[in-house]
C-alpha positions as CSV (number, residue, x, y, z in Angstrom):
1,X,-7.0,9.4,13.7
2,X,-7.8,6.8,16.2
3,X,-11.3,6.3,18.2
4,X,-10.2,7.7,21.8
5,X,-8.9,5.5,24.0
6,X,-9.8,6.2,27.9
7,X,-8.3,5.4,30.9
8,X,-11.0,5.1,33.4
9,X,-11.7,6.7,36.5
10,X,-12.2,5.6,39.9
11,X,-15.3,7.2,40.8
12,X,-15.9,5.2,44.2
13,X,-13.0,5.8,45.3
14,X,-13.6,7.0,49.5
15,X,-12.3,10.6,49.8
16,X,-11.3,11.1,54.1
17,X,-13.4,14.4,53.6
18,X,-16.5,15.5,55.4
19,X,-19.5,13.1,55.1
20,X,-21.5,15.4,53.3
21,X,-19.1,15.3,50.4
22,X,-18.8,11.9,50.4
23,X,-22.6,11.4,49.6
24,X,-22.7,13.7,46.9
25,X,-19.9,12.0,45.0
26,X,-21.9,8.7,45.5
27,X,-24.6,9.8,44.2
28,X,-22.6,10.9,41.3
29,X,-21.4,7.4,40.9
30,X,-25.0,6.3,40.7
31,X,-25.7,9.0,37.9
32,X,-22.5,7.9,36.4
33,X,-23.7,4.1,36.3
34,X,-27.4,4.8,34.9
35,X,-25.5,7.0,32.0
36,X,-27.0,10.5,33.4
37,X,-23.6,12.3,33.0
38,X,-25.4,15.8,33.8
39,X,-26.2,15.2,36.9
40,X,-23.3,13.4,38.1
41,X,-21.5,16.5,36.9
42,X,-23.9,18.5,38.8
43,X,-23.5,16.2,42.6
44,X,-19.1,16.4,42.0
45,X,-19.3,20.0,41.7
46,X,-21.2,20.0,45.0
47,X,-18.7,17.7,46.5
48,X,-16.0,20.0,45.8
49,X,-17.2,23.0,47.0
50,X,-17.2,20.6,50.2
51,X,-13.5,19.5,50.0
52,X,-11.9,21.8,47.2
53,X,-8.4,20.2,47.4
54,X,-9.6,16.0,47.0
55,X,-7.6,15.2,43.9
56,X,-9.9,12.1,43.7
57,X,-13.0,14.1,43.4
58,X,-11.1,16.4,40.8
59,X,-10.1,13.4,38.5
60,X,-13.6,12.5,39.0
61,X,-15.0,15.5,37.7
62,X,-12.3,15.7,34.9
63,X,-13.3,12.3,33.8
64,X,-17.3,13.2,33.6
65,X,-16.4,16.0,31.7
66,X,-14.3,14.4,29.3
67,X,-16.7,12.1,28.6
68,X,-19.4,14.2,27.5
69,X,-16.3,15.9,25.0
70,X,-16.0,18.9,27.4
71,X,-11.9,18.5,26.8
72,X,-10.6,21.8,27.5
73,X,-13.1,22.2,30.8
74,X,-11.7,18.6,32.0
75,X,-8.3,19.7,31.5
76,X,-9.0,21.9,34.1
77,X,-10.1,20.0,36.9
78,X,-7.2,16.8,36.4
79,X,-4.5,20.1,36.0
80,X,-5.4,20.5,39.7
81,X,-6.0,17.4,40.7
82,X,-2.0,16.4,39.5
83,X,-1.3,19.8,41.2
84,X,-3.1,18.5,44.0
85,X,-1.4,15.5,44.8
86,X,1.4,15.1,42.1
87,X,1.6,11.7,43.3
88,X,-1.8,10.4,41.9
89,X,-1.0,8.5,39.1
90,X,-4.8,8.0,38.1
91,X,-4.7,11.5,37.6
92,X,-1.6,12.3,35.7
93,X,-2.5,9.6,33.6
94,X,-6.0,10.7,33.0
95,X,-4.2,14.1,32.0
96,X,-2.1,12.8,29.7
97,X,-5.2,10.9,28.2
98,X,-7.3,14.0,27.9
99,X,-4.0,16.2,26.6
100,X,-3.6,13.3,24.1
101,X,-7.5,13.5,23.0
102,X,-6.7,17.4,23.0
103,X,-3.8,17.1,20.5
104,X,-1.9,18.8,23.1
105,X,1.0,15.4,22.6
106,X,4.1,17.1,23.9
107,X,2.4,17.4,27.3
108,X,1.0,14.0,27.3
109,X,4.6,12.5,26.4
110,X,6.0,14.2,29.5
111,X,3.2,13.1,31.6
112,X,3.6,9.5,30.7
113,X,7.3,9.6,30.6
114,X,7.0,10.9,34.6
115,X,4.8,8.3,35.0
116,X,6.9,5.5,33.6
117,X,10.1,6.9,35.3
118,X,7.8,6.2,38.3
119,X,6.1,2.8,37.4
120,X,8.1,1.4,34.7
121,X,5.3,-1.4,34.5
122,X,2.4,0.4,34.3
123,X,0.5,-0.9,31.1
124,X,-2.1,1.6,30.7
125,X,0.9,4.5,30.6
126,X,2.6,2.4,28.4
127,X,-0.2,1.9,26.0
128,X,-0.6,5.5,25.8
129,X,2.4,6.9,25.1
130,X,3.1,4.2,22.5
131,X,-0.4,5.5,20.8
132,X,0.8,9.5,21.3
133,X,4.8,8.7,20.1
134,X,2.5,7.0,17.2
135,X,0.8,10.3,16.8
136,X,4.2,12.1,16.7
137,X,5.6,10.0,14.1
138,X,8.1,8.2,16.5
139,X,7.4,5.0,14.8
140,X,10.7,3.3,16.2
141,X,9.4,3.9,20.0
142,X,5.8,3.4,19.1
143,X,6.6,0.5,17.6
144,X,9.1,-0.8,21.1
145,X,6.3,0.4,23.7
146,X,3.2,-1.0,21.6
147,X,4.9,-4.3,21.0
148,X,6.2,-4.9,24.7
149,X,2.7,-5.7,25.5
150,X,0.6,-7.5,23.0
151,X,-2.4,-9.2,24.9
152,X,-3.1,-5.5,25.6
153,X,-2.6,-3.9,22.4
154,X,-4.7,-6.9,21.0
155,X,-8.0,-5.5,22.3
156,X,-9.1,-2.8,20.7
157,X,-8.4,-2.1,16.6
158,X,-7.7,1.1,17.4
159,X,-4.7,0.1,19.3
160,X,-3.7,-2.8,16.9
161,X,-3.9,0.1,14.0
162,X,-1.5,1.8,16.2
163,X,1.2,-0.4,16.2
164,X,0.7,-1.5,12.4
165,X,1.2,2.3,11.3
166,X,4.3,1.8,13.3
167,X,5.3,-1.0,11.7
168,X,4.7,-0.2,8.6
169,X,7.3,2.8,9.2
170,X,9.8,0.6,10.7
171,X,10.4,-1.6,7.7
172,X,8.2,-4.7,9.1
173,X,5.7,-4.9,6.9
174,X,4.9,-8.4,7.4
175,X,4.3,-7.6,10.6
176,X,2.1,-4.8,10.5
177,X,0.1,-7.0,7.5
178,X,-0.6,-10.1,10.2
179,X,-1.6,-8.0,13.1
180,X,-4.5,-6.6,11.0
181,X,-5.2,-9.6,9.4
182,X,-6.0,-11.1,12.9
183,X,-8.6,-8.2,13.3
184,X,-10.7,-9.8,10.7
185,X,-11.0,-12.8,13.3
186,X,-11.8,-10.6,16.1
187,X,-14.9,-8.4,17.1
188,X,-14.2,-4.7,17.2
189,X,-16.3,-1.5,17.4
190,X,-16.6,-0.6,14.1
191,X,-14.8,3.1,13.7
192,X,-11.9,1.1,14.9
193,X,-11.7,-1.7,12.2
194,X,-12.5,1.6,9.7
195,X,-9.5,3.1,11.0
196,X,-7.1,0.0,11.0
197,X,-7.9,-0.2,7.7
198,X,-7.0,3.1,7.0
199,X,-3.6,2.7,7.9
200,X,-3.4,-0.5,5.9
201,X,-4.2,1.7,2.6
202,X,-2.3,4.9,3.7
203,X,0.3,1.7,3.7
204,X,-0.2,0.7,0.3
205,X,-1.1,-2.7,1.6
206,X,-4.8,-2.5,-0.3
207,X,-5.6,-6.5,-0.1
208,X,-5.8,-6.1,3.8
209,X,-7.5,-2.5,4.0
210,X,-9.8,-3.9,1.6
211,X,-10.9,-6.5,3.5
212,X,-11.4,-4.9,6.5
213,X,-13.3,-2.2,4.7
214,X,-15.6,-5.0,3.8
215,X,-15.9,-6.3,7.1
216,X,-17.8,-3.5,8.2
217,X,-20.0,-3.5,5.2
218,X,-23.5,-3.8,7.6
219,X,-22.4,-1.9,10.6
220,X,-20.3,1.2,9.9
221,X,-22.2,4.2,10.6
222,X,-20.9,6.4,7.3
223,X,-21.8,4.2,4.9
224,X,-20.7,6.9,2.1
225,X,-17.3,7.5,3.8
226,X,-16.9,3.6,3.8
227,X,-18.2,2.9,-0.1
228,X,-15.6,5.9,-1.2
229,X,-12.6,4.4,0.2
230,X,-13.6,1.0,-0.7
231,X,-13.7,2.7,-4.3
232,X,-11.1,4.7,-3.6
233,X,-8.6,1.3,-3.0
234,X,-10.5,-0.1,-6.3
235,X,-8.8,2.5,-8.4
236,X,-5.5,2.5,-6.9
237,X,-5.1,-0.9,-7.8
238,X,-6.0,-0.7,-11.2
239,X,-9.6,-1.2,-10.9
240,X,-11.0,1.8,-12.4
241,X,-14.3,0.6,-13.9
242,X,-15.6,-1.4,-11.1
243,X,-14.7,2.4,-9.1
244,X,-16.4,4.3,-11.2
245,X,-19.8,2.0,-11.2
246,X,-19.7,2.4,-7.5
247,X,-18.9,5.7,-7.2
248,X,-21.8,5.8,-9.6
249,X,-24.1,4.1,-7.4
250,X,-23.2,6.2,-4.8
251,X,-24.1,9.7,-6.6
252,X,-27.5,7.7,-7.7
253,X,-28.4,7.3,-4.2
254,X,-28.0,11.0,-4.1
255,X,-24.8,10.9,-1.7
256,X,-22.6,12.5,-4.8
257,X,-20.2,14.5,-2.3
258,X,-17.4,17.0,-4.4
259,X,-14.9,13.9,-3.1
260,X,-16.7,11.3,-4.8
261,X,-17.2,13.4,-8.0
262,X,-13.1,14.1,-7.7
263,X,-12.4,10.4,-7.9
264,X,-15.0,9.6,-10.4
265,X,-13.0,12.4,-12.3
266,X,-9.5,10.5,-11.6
267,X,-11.8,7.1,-12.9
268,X,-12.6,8.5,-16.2
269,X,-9.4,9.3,-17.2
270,X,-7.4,6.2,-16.0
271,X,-9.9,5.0,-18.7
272,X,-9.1,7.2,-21.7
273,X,-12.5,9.6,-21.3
274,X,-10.5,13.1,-20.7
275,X,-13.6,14.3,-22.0
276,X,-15.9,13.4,-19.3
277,X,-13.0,13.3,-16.7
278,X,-13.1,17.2,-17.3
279,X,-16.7,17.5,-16.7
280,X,-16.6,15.4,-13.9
281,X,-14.3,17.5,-11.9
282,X,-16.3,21.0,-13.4
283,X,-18.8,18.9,-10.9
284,X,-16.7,18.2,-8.2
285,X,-15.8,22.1,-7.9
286,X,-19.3,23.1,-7.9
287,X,-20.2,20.4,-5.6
288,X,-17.6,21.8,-3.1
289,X,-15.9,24.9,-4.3
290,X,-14.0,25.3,-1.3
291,X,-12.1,21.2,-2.3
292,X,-9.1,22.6,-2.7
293,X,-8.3,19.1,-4.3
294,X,-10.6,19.1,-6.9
295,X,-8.6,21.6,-9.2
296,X,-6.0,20.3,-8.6
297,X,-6.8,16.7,-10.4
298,X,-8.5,18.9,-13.3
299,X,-5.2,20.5,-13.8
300,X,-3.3,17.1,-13.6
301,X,-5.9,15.3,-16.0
302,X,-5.4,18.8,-18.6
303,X,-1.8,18.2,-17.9
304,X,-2.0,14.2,-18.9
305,X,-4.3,15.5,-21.7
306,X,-1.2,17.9,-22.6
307,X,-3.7,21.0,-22.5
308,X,-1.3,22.6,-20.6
309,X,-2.5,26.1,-21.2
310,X,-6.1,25.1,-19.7
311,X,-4.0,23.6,-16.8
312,X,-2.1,26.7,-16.6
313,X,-5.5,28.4,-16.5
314,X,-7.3,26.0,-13.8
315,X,-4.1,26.3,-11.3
316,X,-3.6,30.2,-11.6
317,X,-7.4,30.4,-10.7
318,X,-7.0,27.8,-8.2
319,X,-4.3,30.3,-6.0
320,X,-6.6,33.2,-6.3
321,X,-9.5,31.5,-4.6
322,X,-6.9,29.6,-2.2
323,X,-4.2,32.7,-1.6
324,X,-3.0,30.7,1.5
325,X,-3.0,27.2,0.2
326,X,0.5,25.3,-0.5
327,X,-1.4,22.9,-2.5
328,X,-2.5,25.9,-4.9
329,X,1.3,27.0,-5.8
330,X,2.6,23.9,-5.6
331,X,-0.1,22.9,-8.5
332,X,0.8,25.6,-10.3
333,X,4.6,25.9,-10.2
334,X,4.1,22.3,-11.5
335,X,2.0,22.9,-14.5
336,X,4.7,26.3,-15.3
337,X,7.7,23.7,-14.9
338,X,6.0,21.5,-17.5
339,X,5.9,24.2,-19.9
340,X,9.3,25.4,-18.8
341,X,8.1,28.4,-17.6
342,X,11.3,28.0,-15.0
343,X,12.0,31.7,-14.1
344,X,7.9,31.9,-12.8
345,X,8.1,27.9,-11.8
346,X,10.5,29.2,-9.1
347,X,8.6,32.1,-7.7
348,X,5.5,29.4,-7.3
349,X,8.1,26.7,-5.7
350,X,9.2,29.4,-3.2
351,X,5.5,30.8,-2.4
352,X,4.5,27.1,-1.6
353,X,7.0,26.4,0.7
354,X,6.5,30.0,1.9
355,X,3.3,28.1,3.3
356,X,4.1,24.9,4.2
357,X,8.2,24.5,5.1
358,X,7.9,21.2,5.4
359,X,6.6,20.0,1.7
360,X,9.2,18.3,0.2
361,X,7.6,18.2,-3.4
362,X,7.9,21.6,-2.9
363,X,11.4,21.8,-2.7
364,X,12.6,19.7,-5.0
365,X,10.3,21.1,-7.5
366,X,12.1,24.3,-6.7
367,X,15.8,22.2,-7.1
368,X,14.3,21.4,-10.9
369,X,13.0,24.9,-11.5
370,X,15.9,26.5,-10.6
371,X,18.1,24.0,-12.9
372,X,16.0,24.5,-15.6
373,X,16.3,28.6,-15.1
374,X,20.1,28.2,-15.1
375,X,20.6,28.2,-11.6
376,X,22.7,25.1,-11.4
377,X,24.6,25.8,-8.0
378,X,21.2,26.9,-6.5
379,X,19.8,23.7,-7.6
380,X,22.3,21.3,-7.1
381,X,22.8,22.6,-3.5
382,X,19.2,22.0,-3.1
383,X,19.5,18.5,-4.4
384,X,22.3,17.6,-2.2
385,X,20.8,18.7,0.7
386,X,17.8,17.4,0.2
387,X,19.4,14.1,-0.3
388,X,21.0,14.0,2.5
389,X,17.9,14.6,4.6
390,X,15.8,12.1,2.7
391,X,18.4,9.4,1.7
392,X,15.5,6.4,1.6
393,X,14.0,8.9,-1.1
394,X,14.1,7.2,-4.6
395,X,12.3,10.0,-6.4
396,X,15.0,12.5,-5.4
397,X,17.8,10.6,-6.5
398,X,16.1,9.8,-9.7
399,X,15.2,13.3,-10.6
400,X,18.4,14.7,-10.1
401,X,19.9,12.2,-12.2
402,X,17.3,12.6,-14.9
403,X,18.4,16.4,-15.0
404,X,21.9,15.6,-15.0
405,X,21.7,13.2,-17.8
406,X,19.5,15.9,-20.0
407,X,21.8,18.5,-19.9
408,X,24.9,17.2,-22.0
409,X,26.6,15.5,-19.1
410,X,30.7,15.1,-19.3
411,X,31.9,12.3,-17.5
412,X,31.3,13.1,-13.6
413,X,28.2,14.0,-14.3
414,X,27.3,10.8,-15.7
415,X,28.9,8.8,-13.4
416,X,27.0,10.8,-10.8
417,X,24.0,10.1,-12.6
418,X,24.5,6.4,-12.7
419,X,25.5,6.4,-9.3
420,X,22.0,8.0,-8.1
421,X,20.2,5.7,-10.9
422,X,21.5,2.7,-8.8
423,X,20.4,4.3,-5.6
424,X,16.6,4.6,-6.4
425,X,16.3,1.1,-8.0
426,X,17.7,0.0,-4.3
427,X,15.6,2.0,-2.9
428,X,12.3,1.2,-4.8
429,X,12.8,-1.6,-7.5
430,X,9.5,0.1,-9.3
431,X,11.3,3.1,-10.7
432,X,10.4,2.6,-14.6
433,X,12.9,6.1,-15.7
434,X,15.2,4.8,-13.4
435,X,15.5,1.2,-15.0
436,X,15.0,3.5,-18.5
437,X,17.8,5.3,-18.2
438,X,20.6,2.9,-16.6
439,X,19.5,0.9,-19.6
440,X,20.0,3.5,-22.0
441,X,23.7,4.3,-20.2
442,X,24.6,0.6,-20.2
443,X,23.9,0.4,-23.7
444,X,26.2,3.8,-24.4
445,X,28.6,2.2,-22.5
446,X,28.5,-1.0,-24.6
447,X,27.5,-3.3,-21.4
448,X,24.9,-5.1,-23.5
449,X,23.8,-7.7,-20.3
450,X,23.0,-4.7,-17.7
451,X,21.2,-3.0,-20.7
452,X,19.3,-5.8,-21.1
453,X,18.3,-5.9,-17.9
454,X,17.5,-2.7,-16.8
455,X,15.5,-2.3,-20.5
456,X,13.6,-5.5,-20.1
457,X,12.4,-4.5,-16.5
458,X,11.3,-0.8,-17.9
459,X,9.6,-2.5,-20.4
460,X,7.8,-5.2,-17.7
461,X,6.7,-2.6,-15.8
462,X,5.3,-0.1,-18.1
463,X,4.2,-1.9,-20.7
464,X,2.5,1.1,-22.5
465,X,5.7,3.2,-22.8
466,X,7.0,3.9,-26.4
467,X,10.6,5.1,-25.9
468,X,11.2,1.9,-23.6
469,X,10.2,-0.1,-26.9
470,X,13.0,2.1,-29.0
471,X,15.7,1.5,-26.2
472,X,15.1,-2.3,-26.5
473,X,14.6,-2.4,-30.2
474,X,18.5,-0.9,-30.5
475,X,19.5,-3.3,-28.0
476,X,18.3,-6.0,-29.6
477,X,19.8,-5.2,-33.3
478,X,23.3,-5.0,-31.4
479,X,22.4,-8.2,-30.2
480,X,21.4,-9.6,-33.6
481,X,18.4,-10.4,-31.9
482,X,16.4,-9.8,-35.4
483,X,13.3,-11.2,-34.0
484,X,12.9,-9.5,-31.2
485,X,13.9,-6.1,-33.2
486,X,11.1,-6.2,-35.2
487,X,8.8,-7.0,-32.4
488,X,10.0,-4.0,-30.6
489,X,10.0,-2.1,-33.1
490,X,6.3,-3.3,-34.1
491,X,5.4,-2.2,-30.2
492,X,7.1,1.3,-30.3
493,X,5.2,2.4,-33.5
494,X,1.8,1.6,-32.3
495,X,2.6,3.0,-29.1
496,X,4.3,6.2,-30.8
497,X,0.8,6.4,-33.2
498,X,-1.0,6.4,-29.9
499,X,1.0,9.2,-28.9
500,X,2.4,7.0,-26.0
């Protein structure tokens, strides 16, 4: 994810081998320094075969190779070089850099960690195993190791991205948000900046990403890669027009990829044109048939179309070209569940996390398919459970709830429900069902003031939604609120003649 970060190499360092060795490793250093990485390669492997058993000529070597991407070959020569002289801390650390670069991060941890144990103040060790327990989603020691030394992290984006991914999963938001704003101050090889700003979106913090983004406007080397995710962050914040003329642009320039053609898709139907959103993503697939993606958003726009039997049709075609694709099921034991095709919903569920254990839309799609096939035990088992591994979860809570409350709840049930409800507006204030139904259980329940607010906040956040009108409009009658009931009530019909 990040541009590699290096630790360098001593290549001058005075080996107390025979002189003969000694020149050729000079001379590598030369080659080194005028950027002739062959050669220098060429003059270590001569000094070696002079003094086999110098770990500093070995970390040397390692270091050329890894330079000129030969990771696996480098690995090699630092592997003896640590066996060598397991003392050599430019060589274990080297290691662990070239393990890290490898993907190899369980190796690189316990390098580091020896290393540490060691030389507790050793920066450069530090830096890189906050950047590999980044890479291993240990945000909370990514986060304490990054952060321990700033003026370090602070120059390079890469590093700085680093510790705002952590922080970003570590609840400081804030945080994470400053550090990358101070990258817009600071010069930075571009792939770096790309990349902080990738984190910033994967964050949801779009202002930021987009900025950096734009930053690197004149010097980023992919400049389709960077106009798509500038486009991309355009339609997730409700800019779907000004996406679509410049993912547009892009395809006129004749740099229409099967990715751009997807989101161009996505951009026609956040607009109302199903139509063309369909034959946009007929494109993307024969752009890229192998996009895996691609039918997926057709058979979620033929799904928000509610042509579920053309959805139906995309996703079962979509698992026989991709038999070993999660994605594929998963897509498809959604469409089945919408057209509570439960019994088959739950075969799909199963085969998708047959392939990837750890999806968790795929399980508790499986939890819903199973309650809707009359498995309630199975499926409130898998609710519980998966609860309890996920409790910061909102969606979780709040489709359990909704299942509990749409299957003629008695009392515990609907306490239960209200209690989960409560749980996923804590957890994410944003939840329009969730506010929906509290509202609607408030209002059973004859507490008119939480039903007002739950109802009113539904309604603020999605606008567009008929049966949040209804809810209010009934609230407001009880309240003898006859204005406002006949406003409501104005608002749900032309939503509900919309078929909203």
């Amino acid at each position: 994810m990040f541009a590699t970060l290096w630790i360098s190499v001593n290549l001058l360092a005075a080996p107390e081998d025979p002189a003969a060795a000694k020149q050729h490793a000079d001379k590598a250093a030369g080659y080194v320094q005028s950027g002739d990485l062959a050669h220098a390669e060429t003059e270590l492997q001569t000094a070696l075969r002079l003094a086999p058993a110098d770990s500093s000529y070995l970390t040397s070597l390692g270091g050329i190779l890894g330079m000129q991407g030969k990771l696996r070959e480098a690995n090699v020569y630092f592997e003896r070089a640590v066996k060598a002289n397991p003392a050599d801390a430019t060589a274990r650390r080297n290691l662990a850099a070239n393990q890290w670069r490898l993907g190899d991060l369980d190796a690189a941890k316990a390098n580091l960690e020896r290393l540490l144990r060691a030389q507790p103040e050793d920066h450069a060790s530090v830096l890189l195993l906050g950047m590999v327990s980044e890479n291993l989603h240990d945000y909370a020691r990514a986060a304490k190791l990054l952060g321990s030394i700033p003026d370090i992290v602070k120059e390079r984006p890469e590093t700085v991205a680093a510790l705002a991914s952590a922080c970003y999963h570590t609840a400081q938001r804030e945080k994470a948000h400053r550090l990358l704003e101070d990258l817009l101050t600071r010069s930075g090889e571009p792939q770096g900046i790309f990349a902080a700003a990738g984190v910033a979106a994967e964050a949801g913090d779009y202002g930021i990403a987009e900025k950096l983004f734009e930053s690197i406007r004149a010097s980023y080397p992919d400049q389709t890669r960077l106009a798509y995710n500038l486009a991309l962050i355009q339609y997730r914040t409700g800019r779907p027009a000004e996406s679509q003329k410049a993912l547009l642009a892009l395809i006129s320039a004749g740099r229409g990829t099967g990715e751009v053609y997807d989101l161009l898709g996505r951009c026609y139907q956040a607009q109302g044109n199903t139509s063309q959103a369909i034959r946009t993503l007929d494109t993307a697939i024969r752009q890229d048939p192998s996009r895996e993606s691609s039918y997926a958003t057709l058979a979620t726009i033929l799904i928000d179309a509610n042509r579920l039997p053309a959805a139906l049709a995309a996703a079962t075609e979509m698992t026989k070209i991709f038999p070993k694709s999660a994605l594929a099921f998963l897509t498809e034991a959604q469409v089945q569940l919408k057209m509570s095709q439960y019994i088959d919903a739950v075969q799909a569920y199963r085969r998708a996390i047959e392939l990837e254990p750890s999806s968790l839309d795929a399980q508790a799609g499986l939890a819903s398919a199973q309650w809707g096939a009359g498995m309630r035990a199975e499926a409130q088992s898998g609710f519980d459970r998966l609860i309890k591994q996920h409790p910061r979860d909102a969606f979780l809570n709040e489709t359990y709830a909704t299942l509990l409350l749409d299957s003629t709840p008695d009392d515990a049930a609907e306490n239960h429900a209200a209690a989960l409800l409560k749980t996923a507006v804590d957890l994410d204030p944003s939840r329009v069902e969730s506010h929906y139904r509290l509202g609607n259980l408030a209002l059973k329940n004859g507490s008119s003031g939480d039903a007002l607010q739950h109802l009113e906040t539904a309604a603020r956040l999605a606008p567009g939604e008929s049966k949040i009108q209804f809810a209010l409009a009934r609230l407001y009658r009880r309240l003898g609120r006859a204005d406002d009931t006949t406003n409501a009530m104005s608002r749900y019909e032309k939503l509900k003649a919309a078929g909203k």
